[in-house]
KOLMAR-748149 format. One line per 2 residues: number of its first residue (from 0); for each residue x, y, z of C-alpha. Coordinates in pm, 1 decimal, padded with zeros to 6 digits. Example, Ala and Ser with C-alpha at 12.3 -4.5 7.8 and 13.67 -1.06 7.14 Angstrom:
% KOLMAR-748149
0 = 01230.0:-00450.0:00780.0 | 01367.0:-00106.0:00714.0
END
This chain:
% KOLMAR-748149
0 = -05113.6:-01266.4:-07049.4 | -04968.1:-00926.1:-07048.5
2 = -04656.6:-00816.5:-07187.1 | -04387.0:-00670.4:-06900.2
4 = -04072.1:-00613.3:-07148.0 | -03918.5:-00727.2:-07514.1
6 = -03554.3:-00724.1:-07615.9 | -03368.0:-00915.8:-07855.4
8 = -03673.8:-01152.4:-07949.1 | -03745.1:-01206.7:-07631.1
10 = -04071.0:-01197.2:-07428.2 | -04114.2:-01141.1:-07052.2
12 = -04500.4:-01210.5:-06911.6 | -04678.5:-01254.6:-06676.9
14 = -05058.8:-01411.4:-06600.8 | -05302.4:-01290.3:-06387.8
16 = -05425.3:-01609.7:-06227.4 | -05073.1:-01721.3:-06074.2
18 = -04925.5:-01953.3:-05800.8 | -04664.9:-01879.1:-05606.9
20 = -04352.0:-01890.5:-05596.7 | -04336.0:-01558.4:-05777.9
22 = -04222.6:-01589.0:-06110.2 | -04241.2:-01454.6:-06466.8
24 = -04229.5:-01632.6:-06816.6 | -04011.5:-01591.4:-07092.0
26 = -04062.1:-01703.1:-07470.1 | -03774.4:-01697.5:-07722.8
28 = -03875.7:-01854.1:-08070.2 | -04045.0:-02173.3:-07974.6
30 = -03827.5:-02204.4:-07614.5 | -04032.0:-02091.7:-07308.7
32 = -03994.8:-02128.2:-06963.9 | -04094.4:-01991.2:-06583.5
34 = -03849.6:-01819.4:-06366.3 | -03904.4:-01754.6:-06002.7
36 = -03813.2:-01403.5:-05929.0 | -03622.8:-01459.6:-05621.3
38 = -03368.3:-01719.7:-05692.6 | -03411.5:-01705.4:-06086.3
40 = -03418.5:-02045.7:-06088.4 | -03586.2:-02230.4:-06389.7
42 = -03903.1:-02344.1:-06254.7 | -04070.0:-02519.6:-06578.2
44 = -03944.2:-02520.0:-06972.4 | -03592.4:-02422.7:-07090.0
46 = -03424.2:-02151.8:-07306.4 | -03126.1:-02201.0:-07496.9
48 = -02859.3:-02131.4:-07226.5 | -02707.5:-01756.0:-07441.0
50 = -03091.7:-01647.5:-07396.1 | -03110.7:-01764.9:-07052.1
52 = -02788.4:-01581.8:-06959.7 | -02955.7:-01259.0:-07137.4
54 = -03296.0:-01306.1:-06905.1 | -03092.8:-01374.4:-06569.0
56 = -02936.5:-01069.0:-06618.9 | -03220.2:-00888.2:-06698.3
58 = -03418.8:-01035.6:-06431.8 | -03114.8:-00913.4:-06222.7
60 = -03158.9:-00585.6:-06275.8 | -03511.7:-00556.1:-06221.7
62 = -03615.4:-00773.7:-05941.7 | -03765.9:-00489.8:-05745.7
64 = -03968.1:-00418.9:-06035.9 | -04061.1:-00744.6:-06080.9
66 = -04159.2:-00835.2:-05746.9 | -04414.7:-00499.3:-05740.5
68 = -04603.0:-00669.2:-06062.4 | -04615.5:-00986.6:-05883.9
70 = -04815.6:-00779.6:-05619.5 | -04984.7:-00569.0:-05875.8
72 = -05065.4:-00949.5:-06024.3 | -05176.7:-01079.9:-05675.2
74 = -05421.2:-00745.5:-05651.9 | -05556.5:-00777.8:-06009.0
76 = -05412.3:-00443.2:-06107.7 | -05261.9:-00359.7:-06378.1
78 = -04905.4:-00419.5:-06454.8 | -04586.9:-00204.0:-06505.9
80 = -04365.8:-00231.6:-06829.3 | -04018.6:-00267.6:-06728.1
82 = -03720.6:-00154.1:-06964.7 | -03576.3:-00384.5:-07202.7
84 = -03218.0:-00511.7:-07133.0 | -03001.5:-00232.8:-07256.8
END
């Protein structure tokens, strides 16, 4: 599952072989969850709500970005790293 971005202990991936809707994972400690990319909605999991706030607006920042690895993802190309939350 490839790495897209880090910051502040947290991990943002996404997998290859992926249903829709489009949506990327995040890992914190032993907390992970799926969020879909266009309503950043929780989809599955949970992080505690401080890190959740932190990947929302993250997520916020970068949809576009996001959205071209989902279709990188759906093409089986690689994926783009996208800056950490700053």
């Amino acid at each position: 599952m490839p790495q897209i971005s880090h910051f502040l202990g947290i991990i943002i991936r996404m997998f290859y072989d992926e249903h829709n809707p489009p949506h990327f994972h995040a890992q914190y400690a032993e907390y992970k969850c799926s969020i879909d990319i266009q309503t950043f909605a929780v989809i599955e999991g949970e992080l505690p709500p401080r890190v959740l706030g932190l990947v929302i607006e993250w997520a916020t920042t970068h949809k576009d970005e996001l959205m071209a690895n989902w279709h990188h993802i759906s093409k089986q190309e690689p994926l783009q790293s996208i800056a950490p939350l700053q």
